[in-house]
C-alpha positions in Angstrom: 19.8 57.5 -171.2 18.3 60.3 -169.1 19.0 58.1 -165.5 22.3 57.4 -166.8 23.2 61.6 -167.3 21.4 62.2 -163.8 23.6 59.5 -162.0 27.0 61.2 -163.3 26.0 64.6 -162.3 25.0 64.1 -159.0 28.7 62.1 -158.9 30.5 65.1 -159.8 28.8 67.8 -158.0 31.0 67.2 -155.0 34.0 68.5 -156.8 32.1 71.0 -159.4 33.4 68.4 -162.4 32.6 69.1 -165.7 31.3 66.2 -167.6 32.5 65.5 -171.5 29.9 63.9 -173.6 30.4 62.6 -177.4 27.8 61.6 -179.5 26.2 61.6 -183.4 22.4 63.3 -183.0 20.2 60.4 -183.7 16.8 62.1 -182.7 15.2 64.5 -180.5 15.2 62.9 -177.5 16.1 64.1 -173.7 19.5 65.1 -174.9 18.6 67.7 -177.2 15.6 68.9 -174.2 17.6 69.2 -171.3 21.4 69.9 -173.3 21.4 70.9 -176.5 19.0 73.3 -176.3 19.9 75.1 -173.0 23.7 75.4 -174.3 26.0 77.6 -176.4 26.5 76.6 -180.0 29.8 76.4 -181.5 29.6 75.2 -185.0 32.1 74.8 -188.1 31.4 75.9 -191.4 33.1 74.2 -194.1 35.5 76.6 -196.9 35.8 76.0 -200.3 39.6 74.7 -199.8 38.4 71.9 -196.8 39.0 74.6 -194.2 37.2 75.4 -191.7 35.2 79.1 -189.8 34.8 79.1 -186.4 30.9 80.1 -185.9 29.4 81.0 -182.5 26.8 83.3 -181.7 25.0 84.5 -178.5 21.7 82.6 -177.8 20.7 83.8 -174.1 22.2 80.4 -173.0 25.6 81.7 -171.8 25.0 81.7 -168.2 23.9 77.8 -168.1 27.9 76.4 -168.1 27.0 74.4 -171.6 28.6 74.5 -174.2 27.8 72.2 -177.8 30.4 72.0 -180.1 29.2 70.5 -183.5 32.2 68.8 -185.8 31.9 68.0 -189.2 33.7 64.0 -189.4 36.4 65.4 -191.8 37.7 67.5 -188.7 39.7 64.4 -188.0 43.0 64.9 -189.6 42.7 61.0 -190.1 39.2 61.2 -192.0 39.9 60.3 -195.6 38.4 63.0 -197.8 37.0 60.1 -200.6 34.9 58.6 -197.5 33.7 62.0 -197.0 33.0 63.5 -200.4 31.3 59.6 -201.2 29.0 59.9 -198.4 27.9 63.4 -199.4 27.1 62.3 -202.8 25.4 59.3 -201.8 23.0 59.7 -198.7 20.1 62.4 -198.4 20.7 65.8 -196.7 19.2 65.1 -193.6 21.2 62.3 -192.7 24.7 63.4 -193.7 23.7 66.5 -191.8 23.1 64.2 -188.7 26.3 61.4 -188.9 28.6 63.9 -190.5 28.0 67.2 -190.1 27.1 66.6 -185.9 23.8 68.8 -186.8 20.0 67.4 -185.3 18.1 67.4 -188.5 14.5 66.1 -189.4 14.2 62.9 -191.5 11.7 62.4 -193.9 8.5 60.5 -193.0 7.8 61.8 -189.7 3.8 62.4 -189.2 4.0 65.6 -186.7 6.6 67.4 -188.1 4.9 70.5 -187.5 5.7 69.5 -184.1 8.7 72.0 -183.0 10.1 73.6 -180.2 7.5 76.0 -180.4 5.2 73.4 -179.1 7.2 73.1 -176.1 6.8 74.8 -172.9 8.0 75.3 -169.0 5.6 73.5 -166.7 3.3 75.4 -164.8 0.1 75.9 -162.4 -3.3 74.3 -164.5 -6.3 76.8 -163.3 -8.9 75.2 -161.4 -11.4 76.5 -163.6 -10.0 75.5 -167.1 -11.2 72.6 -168.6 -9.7 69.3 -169.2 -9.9 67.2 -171.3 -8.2 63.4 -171.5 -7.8 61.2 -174.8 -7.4 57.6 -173.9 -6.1 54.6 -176.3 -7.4 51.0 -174.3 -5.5 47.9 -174.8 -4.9 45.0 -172.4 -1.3 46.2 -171.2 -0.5 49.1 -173.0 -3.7 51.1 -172.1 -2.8 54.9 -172.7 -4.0 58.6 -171.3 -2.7 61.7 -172.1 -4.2 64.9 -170.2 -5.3 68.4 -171.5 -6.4 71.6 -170.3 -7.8 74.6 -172.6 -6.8 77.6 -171.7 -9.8 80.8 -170.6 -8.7 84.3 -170.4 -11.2 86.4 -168.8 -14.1 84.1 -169.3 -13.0 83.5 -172.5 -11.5 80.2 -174.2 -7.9 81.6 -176.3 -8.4 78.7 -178.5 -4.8 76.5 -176.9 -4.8 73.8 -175.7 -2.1 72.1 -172.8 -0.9 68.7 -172.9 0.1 68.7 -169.2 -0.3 65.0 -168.2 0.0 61.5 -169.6 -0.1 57.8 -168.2 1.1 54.6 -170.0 0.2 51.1 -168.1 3.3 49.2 -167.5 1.5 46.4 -167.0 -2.0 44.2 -167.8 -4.6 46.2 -165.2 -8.2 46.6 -164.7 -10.3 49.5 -166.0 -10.3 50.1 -161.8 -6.6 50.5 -161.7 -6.4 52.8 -165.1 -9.1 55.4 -163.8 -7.2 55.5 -160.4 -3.9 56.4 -162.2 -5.8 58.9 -164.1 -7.3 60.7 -161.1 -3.9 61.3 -160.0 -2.7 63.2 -162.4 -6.2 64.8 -162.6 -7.0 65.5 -158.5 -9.0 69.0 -158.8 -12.1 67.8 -161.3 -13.2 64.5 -163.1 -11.8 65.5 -167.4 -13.6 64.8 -169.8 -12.5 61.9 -171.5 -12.9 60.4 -175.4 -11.2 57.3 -176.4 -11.1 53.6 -178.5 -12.2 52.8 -181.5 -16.3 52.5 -182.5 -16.0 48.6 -182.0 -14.6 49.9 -178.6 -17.4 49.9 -176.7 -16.8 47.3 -174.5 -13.9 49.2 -172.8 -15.7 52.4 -172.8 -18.1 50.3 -170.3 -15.6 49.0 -167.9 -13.4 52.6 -167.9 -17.4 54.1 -167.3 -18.1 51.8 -164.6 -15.1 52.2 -163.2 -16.1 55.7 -162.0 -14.6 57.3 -165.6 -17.2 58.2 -168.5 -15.8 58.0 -171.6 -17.0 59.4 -175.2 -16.2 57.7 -178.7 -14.6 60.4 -180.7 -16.6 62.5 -182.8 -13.9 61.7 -185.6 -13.1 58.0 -185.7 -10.8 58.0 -189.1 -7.1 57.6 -187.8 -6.0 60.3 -190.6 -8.7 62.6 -189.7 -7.9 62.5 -186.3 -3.7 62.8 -187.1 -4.7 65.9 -189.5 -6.0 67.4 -186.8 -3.1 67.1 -184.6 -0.8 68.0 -186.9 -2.6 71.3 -188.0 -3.1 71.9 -183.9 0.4 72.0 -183.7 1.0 74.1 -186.9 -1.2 76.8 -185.8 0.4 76.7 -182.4 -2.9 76.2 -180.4 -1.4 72.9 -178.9 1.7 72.8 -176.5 2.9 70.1 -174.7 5.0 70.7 -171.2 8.9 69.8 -171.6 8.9 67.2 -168.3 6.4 64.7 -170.4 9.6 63.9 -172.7 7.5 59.9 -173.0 5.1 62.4 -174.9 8.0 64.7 -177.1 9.6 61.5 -177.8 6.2 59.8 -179.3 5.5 63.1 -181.2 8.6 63.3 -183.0 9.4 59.4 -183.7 6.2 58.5 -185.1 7.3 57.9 -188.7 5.8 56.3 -191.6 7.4 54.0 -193.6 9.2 55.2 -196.9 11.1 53.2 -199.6 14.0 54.1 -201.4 
């Protein structure tokens, strides 16, 4: 985990130690963010006689001290080739790319895999005079806000859109609570807000009351309202900013379920 990574670099930094980690890619999560990404690959390819070519090339990341060696399993000496060649035979490309090739890979089923890192940028200053927007999901405990801003260009709106904010409830709170949290993240102007379901109403009351009026979407079909997403994030008019990894995480484990 993220707190776990943090806790061993500040350990080492004393000394300038260099910290070894070994793992299979099992998802996008903070690992690929904040090391994968930001470090030299150095990858084997795989000859027609089991042997294997040394492949590395420049990706602007030298000067970050991280390098990310990817190993195909049958590396191992001791790594029987009939385990290998049965597991290549038998499981889909994406996961033999993953648990034996040591490559991240995309498994089927995910809902926003036009989510990529495209869709991912630095954090920086929102503009006092864009607009902002904020999409809320109610429940009893795990009441939900994510934050957006639309970007103008000389008095114009560009047409993107920046998720720079977002707010889970760790706990069962009042509607007073929730729209106090939000106005945190929000201090310079009062977003516009949509949220909840059409039977919702009774939560668009209390959030309303509460000092934060909230809108029923225009679209209340859940695949409507995921098509849109997705094609936002296609187009590249929707970004999200690379500290809200709660958010990155969400976008690229939502999966639907698949049978064999």
């Amino acid at each position: 985990r993220p707190g776990a990574f943090e806790a061993i670099t500040r350990r080492v930094a004393i000394h300038e130690g260099r910290i070894y980690i070994l793992t299979t890619p099992y998802n996008r999560n903070w690992f690929y963010e904040k090391i994968y990404k930001r470090g030299v690959l150095i990858s084997y390819e795989l000859t027609k006689n089991h042997g294997f070519n040394r492949v590395s090339e420049p990706n602007g990341n030298e000067e970050n001290g991280i390098a990310i060696i990817s190993c195909p399993s049958i590396m191992n000496p001791k790594f029987p080739l009939e385990s290998w060649e049965f597991a290549r035979k038998t499981m889909s490309d994406w996961e033999f790319d993953m648990f034996y090739m040591g490559k991240f890979s995309m498994p089927p089923g995910v809902v926003f895999n036009s989510f990529t890192d495209e869709n991912i940028v630095q954090r920086f200053p929102i503009p006092p005079e864009w607009p902002v927007f904020a999409g809320i999901d109610f429940g009893l405990v795990n009441s939900a806000c994510v934050l957006i801003a639309e970007e103008w260009k000389r008095g114009e709106p560009t047409g993107r859109y920046f998720v720079f904010g977002s707010y889970l409830s760790p706990e069962a709170r009042e509607a007073r609570r929730h729209v106090v949290e939000v106005h945190k993240m929000c201090p310079h102007k009062k977003p516009i807000c949509y949220g909840g379901a059409h039977s919702e109403s009774g939560w668009r009351e209390a959030w309303s009351a509460a000092g934060l009026p909230i809108h029923e979407p225009t679209f209340n079909g859940l695949w409507i309202q995921i098509n849109t997403l997705w094609t936002a994030f296609a187009q590249n008019k929707l970004f999200v900013f690379d500290d809200l990894q709660l958010v990155i995480n969400e976008l690229r484990s939502m999966s639907r379920e698949i049978d064999d």
